[in-house]
C-alpha positions in Angstrom: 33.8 120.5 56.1 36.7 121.8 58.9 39.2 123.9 58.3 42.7 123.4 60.1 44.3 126.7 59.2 47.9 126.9 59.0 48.1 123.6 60.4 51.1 122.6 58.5 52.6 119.7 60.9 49.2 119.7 63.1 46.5 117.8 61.7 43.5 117.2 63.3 41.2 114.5 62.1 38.1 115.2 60.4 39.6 118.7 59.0 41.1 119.6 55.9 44.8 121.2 56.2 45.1 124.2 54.7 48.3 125.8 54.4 50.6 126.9 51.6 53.2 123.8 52.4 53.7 120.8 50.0 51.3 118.0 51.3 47.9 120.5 52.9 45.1 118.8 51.7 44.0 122.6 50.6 47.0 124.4 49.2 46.3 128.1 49.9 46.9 131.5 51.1 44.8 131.0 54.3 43.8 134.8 53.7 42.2 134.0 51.1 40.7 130.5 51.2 40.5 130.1 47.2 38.3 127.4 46.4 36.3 127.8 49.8 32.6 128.3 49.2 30.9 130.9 51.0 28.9 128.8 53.8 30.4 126.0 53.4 32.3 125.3 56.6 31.7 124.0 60.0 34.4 125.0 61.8 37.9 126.9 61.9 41.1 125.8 63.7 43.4 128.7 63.6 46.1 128.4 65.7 48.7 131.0 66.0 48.4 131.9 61.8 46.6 135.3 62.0 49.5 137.1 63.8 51.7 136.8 60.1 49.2 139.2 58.1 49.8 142.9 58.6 47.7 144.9 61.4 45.2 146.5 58.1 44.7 143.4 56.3 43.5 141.1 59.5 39.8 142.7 58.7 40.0 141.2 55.4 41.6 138.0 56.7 38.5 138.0 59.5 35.7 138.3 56.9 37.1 135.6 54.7 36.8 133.2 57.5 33.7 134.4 58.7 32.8 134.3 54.5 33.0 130.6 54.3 31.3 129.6 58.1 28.1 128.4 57.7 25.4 130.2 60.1 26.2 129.5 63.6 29.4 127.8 63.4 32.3 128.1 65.9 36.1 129.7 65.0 38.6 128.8 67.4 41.5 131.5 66.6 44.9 131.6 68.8 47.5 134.5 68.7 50.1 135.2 71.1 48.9 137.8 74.0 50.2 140.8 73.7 49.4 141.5 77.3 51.0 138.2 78.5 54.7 139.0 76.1 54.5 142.7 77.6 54.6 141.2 81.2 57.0 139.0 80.7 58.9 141.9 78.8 58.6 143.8 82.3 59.9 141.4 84.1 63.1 139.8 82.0 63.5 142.2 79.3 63.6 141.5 75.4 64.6 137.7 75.7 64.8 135.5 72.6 61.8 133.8 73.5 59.6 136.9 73.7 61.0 138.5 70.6 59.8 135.5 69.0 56.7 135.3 70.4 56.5 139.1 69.0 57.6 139.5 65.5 57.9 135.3 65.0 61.3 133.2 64.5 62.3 134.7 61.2 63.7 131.0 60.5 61.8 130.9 57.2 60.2 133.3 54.9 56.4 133.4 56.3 57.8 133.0 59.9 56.7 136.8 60.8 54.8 138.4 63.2 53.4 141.6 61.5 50.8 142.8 64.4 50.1 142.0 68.0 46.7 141.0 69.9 45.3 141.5 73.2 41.4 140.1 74.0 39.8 143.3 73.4 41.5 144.5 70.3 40.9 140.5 68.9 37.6 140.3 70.4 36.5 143.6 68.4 37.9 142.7 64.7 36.4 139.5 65.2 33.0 141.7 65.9 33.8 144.1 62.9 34.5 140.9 60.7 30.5 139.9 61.3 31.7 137.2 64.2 29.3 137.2 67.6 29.6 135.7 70.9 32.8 136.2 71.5 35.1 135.1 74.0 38.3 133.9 75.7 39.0 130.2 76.5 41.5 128.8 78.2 42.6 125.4 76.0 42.0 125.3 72.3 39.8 121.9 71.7 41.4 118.8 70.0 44.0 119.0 72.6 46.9 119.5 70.5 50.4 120.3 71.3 51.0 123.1 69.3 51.4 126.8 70.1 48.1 127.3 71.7 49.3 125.2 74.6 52.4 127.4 75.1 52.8 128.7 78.9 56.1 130.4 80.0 58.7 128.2 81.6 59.1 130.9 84.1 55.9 131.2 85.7 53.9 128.9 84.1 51.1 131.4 82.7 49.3 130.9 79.5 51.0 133.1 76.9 48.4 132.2 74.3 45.7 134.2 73.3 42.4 131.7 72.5 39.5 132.7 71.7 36.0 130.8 70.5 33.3 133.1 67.6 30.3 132.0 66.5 29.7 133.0 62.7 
């Protein structure tokens, strides 16, 4: 079994949707994964969902998803880079486009951002959470559009933190 977390309006094929929205194939809080057997999963897709839990429950969030890999399987998480937003912060100020990409479009009631990422401080929960191997890729696999993909119009650099872990 895959795991498309948070993929609402994404789905991948061969992975089950999981997501709180009317229609996931797997209607639940993806912090939770109720139902989920421990070791039961081949792979995560977690694009740009971890960023709406708060900064001291991500650990907890972390270990559920390693929980239900099986041995050896791959987690391919994407948050917005924290590095990347203060850059572009530097250079333009606090535009609409980076306040979003900080503390999310507040256009519905889970659309918050409640902490920020940069590689090391993702690369080390991931550790604490019992992940290994991990590190920063450029692309997301399955090629989809969503915000994994995003690069700033400005000066076309990624603005998307992606990382692949290995339960």
């Amino acid at each position: 079994m895959k795991l498309n977390l948070g993929g609402r309006d994404k789905p991948i094929p061969g992975f089950l949707t999981v997501d709180l929205f009317e229609g996931a194939d797997i209607r639940s809080d993806i912090g939770e994964l109720k139902g989920v057997e421990a070791g039961s999963v081949d792979e995560i897709y977690a694009s740009h969902c971890l960023e709406h839990f708060s900064h001291a429950k991500t650990p907890d969030v972390l270990r559920t998803w390693r929980r239900v890999l099986k041995p050896k399987a791959k987690a391919y998480i994407a948050v917005p880079d924290f590095d990347a937003m203060a850059k572009l912060y530097q250079k333009f100020g606090l535009t609409d486009f980076i306040r979003n990409m900080l503390y999310g479009d507040q256009g519905y009631e889970l659309a918050y951002h409640y902490t920020a990422f940069t590689f090391p401080t993702l690369a080390a929960a991931l550790v604490n959470a019992g992940f290994q191997d991990v590190k920063r890729i450029m692309d997301m696999p399955y090629g989809l559009k969503d915000c994994s993909s995003n690069i700033d119009s400005l000066t076309r650099q990624p603005i998307s933190l992606n990382v692949e872990a290995t339960a």
